[in-house]
C-alpha positions in Angstrom: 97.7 155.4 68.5 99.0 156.8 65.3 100.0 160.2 66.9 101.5 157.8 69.7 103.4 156.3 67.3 104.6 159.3 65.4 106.1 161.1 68.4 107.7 157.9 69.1 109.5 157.9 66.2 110.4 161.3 66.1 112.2 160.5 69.3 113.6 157.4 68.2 115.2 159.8 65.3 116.7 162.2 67.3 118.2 159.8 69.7 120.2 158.0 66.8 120.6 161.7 65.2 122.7 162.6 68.1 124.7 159.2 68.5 125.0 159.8 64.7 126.7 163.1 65.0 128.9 162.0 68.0 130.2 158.9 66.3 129.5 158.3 62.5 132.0 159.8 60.0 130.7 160.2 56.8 131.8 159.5 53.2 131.8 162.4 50.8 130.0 164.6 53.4 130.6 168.0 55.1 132.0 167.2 58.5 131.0 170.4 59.9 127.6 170.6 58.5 126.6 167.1 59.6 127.7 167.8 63.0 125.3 170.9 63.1 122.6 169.3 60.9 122.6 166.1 61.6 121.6 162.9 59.3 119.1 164.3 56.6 117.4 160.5 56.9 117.5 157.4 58.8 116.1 154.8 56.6 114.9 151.6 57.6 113.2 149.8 55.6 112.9 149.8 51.4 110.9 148.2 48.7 111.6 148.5 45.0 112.5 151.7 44.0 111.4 152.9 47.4 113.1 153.8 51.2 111.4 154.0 54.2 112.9 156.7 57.2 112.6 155.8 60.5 109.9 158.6 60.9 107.8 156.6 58.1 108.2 158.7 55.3 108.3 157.0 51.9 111.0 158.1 48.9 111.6 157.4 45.7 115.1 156.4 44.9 115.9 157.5 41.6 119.5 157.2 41.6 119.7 153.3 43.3 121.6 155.1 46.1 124.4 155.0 44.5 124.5 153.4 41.0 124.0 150.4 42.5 121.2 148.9 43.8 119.9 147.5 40.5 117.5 145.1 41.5 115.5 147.5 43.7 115.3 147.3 47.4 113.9 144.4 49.7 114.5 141.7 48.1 114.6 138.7 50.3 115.8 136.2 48.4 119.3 137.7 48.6 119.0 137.4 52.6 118.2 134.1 52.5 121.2 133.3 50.5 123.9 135.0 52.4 121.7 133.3 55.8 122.1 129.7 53.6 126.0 130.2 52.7 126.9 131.9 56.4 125.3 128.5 58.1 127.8 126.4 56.1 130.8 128.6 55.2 131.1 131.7 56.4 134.4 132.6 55.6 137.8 130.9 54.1 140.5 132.4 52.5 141.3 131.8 48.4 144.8 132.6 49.2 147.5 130.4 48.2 145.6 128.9 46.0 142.6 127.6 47.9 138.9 128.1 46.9 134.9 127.3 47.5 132.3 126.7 45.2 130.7 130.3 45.4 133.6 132.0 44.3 134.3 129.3 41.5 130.1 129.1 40.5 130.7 133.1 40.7 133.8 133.7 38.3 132.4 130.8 35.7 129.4 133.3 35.9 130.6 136.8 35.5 132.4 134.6 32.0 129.4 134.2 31.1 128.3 137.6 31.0 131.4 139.3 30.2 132.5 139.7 26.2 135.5 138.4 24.5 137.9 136.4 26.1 137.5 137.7 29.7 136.9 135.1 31.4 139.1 135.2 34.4 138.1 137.3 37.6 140.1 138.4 40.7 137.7 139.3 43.2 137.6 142.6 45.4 135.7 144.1 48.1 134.6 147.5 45.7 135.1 149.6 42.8 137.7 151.1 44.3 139.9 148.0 45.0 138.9 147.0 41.6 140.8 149.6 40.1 143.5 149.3 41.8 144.1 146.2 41.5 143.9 146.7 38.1 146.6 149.5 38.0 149.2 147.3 39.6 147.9 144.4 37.5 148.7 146.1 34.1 152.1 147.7 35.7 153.3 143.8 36.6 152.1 142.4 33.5 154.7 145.3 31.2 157.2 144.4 33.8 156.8 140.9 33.0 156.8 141.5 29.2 160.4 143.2 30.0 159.1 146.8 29.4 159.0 148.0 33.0 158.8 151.6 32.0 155.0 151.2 30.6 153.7 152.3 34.0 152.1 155.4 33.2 148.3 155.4 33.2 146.2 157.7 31.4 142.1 158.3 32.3 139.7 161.0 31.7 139.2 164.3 32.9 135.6 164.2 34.8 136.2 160.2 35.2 135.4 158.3 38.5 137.6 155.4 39.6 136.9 155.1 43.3 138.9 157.0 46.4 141.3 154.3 47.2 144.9 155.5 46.4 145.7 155.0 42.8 141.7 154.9 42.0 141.8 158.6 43.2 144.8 159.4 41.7 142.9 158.2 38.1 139.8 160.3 39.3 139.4 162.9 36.6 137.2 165.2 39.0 139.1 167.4 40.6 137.4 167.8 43.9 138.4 164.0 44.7 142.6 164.7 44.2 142.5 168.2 45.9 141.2 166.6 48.6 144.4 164.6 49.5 148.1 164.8 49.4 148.1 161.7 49.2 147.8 160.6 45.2 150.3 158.3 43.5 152.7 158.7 40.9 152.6 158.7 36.7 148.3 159.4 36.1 147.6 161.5 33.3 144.5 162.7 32.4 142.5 163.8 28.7 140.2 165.2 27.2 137.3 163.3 25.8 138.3 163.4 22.5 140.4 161.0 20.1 142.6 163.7 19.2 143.7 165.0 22.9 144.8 161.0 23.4 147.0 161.2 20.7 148.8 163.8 21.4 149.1 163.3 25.0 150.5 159.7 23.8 152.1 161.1 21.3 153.8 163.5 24.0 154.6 161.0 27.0 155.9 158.2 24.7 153.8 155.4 24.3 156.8 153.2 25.8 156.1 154.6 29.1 152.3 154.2 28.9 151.0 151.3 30.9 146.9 151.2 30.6 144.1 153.6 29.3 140.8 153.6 31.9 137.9 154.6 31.2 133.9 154.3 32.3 131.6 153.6 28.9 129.4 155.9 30.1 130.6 158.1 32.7 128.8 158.5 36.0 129.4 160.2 38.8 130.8 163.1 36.2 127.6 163.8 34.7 126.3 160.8 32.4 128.3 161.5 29.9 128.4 159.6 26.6 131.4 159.4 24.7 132.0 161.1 21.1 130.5 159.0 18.1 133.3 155.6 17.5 135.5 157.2 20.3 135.7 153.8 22.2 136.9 152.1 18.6 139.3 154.4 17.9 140.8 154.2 21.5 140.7 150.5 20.9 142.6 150.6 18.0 145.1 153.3 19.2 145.8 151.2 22.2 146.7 147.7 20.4 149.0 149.9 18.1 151.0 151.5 20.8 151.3 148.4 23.1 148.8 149.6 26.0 146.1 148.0 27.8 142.5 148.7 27.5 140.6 149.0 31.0 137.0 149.5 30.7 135.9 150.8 34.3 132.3 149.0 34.4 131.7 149.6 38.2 128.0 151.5 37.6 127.8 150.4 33.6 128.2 146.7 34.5 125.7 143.8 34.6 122.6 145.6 32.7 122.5 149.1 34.1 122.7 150.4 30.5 120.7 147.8 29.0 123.6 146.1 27.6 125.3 143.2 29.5 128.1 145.6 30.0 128.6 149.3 28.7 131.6 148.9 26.5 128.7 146.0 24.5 126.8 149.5 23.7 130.0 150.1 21.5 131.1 147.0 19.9 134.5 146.9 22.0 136.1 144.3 24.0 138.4 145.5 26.8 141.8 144.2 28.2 140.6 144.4 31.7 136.9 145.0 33.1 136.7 146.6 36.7 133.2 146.2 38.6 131.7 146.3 41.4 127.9 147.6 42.3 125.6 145.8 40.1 127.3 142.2 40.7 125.6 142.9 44.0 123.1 145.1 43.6 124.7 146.8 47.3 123.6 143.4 48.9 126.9 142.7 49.7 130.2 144.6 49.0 132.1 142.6 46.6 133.7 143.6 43.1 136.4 142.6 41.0 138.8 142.8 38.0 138.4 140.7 35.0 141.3 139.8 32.6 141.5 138.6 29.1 142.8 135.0 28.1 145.7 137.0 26.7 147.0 138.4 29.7 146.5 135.6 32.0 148.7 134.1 29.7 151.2 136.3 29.3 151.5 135.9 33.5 151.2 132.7 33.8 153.9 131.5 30.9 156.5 134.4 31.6 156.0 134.7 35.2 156.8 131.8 38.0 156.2 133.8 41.3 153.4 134.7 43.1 150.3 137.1 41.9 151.8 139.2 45.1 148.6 141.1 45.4 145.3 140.1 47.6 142.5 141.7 49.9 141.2 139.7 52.7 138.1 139.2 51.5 138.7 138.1 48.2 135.7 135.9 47.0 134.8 135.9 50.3 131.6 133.0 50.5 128.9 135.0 51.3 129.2 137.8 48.9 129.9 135.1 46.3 126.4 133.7 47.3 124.8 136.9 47.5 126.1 137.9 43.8 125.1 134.8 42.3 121.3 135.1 43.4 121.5 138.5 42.6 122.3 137.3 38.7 120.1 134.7 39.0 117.1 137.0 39.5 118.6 139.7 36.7 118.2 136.9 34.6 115.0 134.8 35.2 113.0 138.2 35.6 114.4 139.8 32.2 115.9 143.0 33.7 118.1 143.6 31.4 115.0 144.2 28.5 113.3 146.4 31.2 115.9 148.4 31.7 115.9 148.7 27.3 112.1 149.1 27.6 112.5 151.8 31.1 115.5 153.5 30.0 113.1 154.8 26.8 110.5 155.8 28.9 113.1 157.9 30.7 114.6 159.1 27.8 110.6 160.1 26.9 109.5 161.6 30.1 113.0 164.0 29.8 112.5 164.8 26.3 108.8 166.2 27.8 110.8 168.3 30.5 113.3 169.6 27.7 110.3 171.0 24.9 108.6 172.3 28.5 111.2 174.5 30.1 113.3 176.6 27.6 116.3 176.0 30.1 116.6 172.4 30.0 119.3 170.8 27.2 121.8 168.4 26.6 119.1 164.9 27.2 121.1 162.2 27.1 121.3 158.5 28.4 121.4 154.9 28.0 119.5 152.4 29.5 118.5 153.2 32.3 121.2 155.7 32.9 119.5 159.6 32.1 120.6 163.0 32.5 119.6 166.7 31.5 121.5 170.2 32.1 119.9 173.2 33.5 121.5 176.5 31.0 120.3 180.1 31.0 120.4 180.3 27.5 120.6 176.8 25.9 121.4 177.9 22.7 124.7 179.3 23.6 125.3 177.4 26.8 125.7 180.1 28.9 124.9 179.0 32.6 123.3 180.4 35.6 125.5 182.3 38.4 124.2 179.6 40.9 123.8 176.0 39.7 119.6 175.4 39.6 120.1 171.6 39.9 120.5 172.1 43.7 117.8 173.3 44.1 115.5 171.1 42.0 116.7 168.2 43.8 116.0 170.3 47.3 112.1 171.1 45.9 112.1 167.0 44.7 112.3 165.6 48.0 110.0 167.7 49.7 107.8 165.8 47.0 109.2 162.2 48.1 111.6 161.8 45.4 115.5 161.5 46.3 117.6 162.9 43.2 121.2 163.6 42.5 122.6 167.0 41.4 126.0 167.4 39.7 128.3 170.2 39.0 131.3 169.1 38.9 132.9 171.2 35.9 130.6 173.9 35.9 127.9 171.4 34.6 124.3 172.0 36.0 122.9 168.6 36.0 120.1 166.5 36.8 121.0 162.2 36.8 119.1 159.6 37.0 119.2 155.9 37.8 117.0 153.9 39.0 116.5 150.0 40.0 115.6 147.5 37.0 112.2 146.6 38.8 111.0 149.8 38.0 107.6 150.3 36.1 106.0 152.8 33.3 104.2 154.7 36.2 107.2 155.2 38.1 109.0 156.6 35.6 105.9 158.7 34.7 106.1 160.0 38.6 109.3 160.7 38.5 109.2 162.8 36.0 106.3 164.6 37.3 107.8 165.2 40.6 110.7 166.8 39.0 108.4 168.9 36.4 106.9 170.5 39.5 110.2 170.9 41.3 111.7 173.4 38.2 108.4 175.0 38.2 108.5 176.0 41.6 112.4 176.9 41.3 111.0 179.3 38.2 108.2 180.6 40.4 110.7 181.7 43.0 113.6 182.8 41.0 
């Protein structure tokens, strides 16, 4: 019965493995390998920080697919709450001023959680859309201040802001803007130091510089952490020269770094907050831009027309539904202090990996957000010909563990970031998994 079984699904797979091919086109994936490859997995099925393939092989999923599924996989609860909000309302537009509880129980909650005076939310489909909406938010509100020149917007080299237009055209990783001819106007980008942003104000004219945007921590660039009081200094350098603050809190947001949100790690309070992912947890695609008292203000006193800027699923009821439960259960299960309590057993397990292999440096993390660097010689950072992350991550799933390699930059690095459910013995297989995947790597090099 088991072999039965077995062979079943190993048709089953390459039935949907050809349909896949013919008529699935993937994000951030090689078209031409995936048409000769194939799907690597067809999952199914997941459980906490695990996914099940359609073959029945069981992974570990140490990045939350993609930043984002923070309360771990399978969680029913958040079914049964889009099931319980489709049977009454599935859809209405908030346009022109009309709303539903969800999205109103939703923005007095995301107030709740964010800091300052943000307490007003304009709700999006994603990060991307997020972003910008944000962009066009900060360029209307200097237009409305009678200083329609600000419109410039300045983010940081090795940022990620999402692939819509002008979230692209902020994207400090190369890759993402090479890809397209299709990138909008007046985005500058720095280095991530206090200095290079003074100059580079200092060169453009601050009167012509709109918004600053920036991820606390950034992600998909490598887990970076920002200079020592970088994020206080920017704050003050932005109220002095008249430009807004946008904290990009799309992976950071809602307790992935053990914080409520990323910029709390650093004592500063945004303009604007972008998010996305984690309001969710990937139940449902929903995100959204949050503004402070003083700009909403500013538009509503100075400015009679319409906010002439909406998606059709703004605060769309279901995803509303969704996010709240999703809170709700951040909340009642204290996720937030287990990602605190995790995120050091992470930081633990890759301090073990970096006093065990002489070419592992650079640890870093927060929460549970974690990342090390693969160097030849770590004293001098000199790195290898070919990166050795690759292939770490290649030896890790063979042992059931899903990872995430990055070298954008000429970094060689391992991230890591996985749901809030997870427990000290996960964390402890994780990191056994990947000690045995760099010393078969060694063994072979």
């Amino acid at each position: 019965m088991a072999l039965q079984m077995k062979n079943e699904a190993k048709i089953k797979f390459t039935e949907l493995a050809e349909l896949d091919k013919k008529h699935f086109l993937h994000p951030s994936t090689s078209i031409r390998q995936h048409v000769e490859n194939g799907p690597g997995f067809i999952f199914t099925e997941g459980e906490g920080i695990y996914l099940k393939d359609i073959r029945g092989r069981k992974l570990i999923d140490s990045l939350s697919s993609l930043w984002n599924v923070n309360i771990g996989h399978g969680r029913a609860e958040l079914g049964q709450a889009a099931a319980e909000q489709m049977s009454k309302l599935a859809f209405s537009s908030t346009f022109g001023g009309n709303s539903h509880e969800p999205v109103i129980e939703l923005a007095k909650k995301v107030a709740e959680w964010t800091p300052g005076d943000l307490n007003t939310t304009f709700f999006t489909s994603g990060g991307s859309e997020s972003n910008d909406t944000a962009f066009k938010t900060a360029r209307h509100y200097w237009k409305v201040k009678g200083q329609p020149n600000k419109t410039k917007i300045i983010s940081r080299r090795l940022s990620y802001h999402g692939v819509a237009m002008g979230s692209t055209s902020a994207t400090g990783i190369e890759p993402f803007r090479e890809f397209t001819t299709s990138l909008a106007q007046g985005f500058l980008y720095v280095d991530s130091s206090i200095e290079s942003l003074r100059a580079l104000i200092e060169e453009e004219g601050a009167e012509s510089i709109a918004a600053f945007i920036s991820e606390p921590i950034q992600g998909s660039g490598g887990v970076n952490l920002p200079p020592k009081d970088y994020f206080k200094e920017v704050r003050e350098m932005c109220d002095k020269h008249d430009i807004l603050f946008i904290a990009d809190e799309v992976i950071c947001g809602f307790g992935r770094t053990g914080e409520k949100f990323g910029m709390d790690l650093f004592g500063v309070v945004p303009d604007i907050i972008c998010m996305a992912k984690g309001i969710s947890s990937g139940y449902a695609p929903i995100g959204g831009m949050v503004i402070s008292d003083k700009i909403k203000k500013e538009l509503m006193e100075n400015y009679a027309g319409n906010f002439w800027h909406g998606y059709t699923y703004s605060g769309h009821p279901m995803c509303c539904a969704v996010a709240l439960k999703n809170l709700e259960i951040i909340e009642n299960e204290n996720m937030v202090e287990n990602v605190r309590n995790m995120g050091a057993e992470l930081q633990k397990g890759l301090k073990y990996l970096e006093e065990k292999h002489d070419n592992l440096g650079n640890r870093r993390g927060a929460g549970l957000l974690g990342a090390i660097e693969f160097f030849k010689n770590v004293e001098t950072k000199e790195r290898y010909a070919e990166p050795v992350s690759a292939k770490v991550v290649a030896k890790a799933l063979d042992r059931g563990l899903l990872g995430r390699s990055i070298v954008y930059g000429g970094q060689d690095t391992l991230a890591f970031a996985p749901p809030f459910c997870i427990t000290k013995e996960e964390v402890g297989t994780i990191i056994s998994i990947i000690d045995d995947s760099i010393a078969e790597v060694k063994k072979e090099r």
